[in-house]
C-alpha positions as semicolon CSV with decimal commas, in nm:
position;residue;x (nm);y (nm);z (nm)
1;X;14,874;-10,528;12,353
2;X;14,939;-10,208;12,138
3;X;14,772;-9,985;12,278
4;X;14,883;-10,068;12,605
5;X;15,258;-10,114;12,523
6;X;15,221;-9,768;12,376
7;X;15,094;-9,669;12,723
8;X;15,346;-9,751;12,938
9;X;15,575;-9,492;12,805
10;X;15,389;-9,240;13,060
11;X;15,252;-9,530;13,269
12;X;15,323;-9,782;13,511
13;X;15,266;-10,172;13,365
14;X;14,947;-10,222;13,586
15;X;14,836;-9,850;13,506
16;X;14,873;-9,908;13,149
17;X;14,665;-10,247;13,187
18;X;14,355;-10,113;13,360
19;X;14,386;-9,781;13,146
20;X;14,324;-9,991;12,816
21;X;14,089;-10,181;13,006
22;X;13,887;-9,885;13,066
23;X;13,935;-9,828;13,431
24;X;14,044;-9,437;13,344
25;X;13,801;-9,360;13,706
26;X;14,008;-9,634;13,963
27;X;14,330;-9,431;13,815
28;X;14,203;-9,115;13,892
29;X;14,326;-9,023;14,222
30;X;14,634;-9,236;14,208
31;X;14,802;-9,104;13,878
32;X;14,749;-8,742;13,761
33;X;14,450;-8,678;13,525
34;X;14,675;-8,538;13,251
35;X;14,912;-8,827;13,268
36;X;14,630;-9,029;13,196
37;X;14,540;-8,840;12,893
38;X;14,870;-8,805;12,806
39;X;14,908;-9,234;12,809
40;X;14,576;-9,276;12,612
41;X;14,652;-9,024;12,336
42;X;14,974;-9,228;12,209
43;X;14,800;-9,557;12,249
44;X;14,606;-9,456;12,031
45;X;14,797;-9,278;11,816
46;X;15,008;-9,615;11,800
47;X;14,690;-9,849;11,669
48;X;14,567;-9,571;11,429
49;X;14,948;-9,622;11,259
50;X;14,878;-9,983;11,254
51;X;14,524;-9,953;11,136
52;X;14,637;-9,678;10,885
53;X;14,932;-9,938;10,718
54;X;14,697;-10,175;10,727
55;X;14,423;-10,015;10,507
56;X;14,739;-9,864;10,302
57;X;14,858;-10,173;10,228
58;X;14,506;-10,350;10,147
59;X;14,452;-10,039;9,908
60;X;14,703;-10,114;9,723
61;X;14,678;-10,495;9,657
62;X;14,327;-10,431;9,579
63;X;14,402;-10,149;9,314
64;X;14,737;-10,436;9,181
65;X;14,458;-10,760;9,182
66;X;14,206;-10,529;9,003
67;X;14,463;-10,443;8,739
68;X;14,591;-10,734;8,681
69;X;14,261;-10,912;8,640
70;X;14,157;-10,648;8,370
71;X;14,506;-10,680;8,194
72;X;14,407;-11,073;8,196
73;X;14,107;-11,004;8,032
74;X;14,243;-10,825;7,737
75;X;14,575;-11,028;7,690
76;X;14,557;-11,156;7,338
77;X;14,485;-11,519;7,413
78;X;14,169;-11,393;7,606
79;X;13,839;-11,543;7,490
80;X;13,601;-11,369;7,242
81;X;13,401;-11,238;7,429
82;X;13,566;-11,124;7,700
83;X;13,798;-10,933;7,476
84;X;13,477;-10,805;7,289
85;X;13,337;-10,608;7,582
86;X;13,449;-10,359;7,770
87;X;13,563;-10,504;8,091
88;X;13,210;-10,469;8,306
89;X;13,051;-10,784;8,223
90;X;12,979;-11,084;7,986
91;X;12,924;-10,897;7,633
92;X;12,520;-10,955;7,519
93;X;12,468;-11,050;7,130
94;X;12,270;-10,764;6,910
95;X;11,997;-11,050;6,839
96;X;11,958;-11,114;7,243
97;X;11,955;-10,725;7,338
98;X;11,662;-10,630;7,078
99;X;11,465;-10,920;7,087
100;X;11,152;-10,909;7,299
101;X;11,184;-11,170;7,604
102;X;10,972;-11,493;7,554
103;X;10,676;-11,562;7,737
104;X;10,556;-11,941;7,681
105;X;10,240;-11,892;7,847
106;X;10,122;-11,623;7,552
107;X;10,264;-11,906;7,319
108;X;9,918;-11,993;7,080
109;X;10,071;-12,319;7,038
């Protein structure tokens, strides 16, 4: 709907229809070739502004959610460990990270 509202600034309605549609060859001896280009260039240009506001806009609620969430983490009333680490993960005790893993099946018992 864009692309092909975008079109019809160069373009007749049905043109701009079978020109999004991909008919570019049924146009091609009924409207000139470089009106044709001409029509597909700013439909396009019109979705890539869309597209680009779009991803603009997601960037920045996903750099604002990511912030917050770490700002969460080392409020004052944040548990122990969470304000212990350093923001990448659960925080591992000395005693767990040196200790060798068990094996029960090498238990002698």
């Amino acid at each position: 709907m864009l692309v092909t509202s975008a079109m019809q600034h160069s373009l007749s309605h049905g043109a701009a229809h079978t020109l999004a549609s991909g008919g570019a060859r049924a146009l091609g001896g009924v409207v000139p070739e470089h009106a044709l280009r001409v029509a597909f260039a700013s439909g396009m240009k019109a979705a890539s502004v869309v597209v680009d506001c779009a991803a603009l806009v997601a960037g920045v609620l996903v750099l604002a959610l990511v912030r917050a969430s770490r700002a969460a983490q080392r409020a004052p009333g944040a548990t122990a460990s969470a304000a212990a680490g350093d923001g990448r993960g659960p925080s591992v005790e000395k005693s767990e990270a040196t200790s060798p893993p068990k094996n029960p099946a090498a238990d002698p018992r």
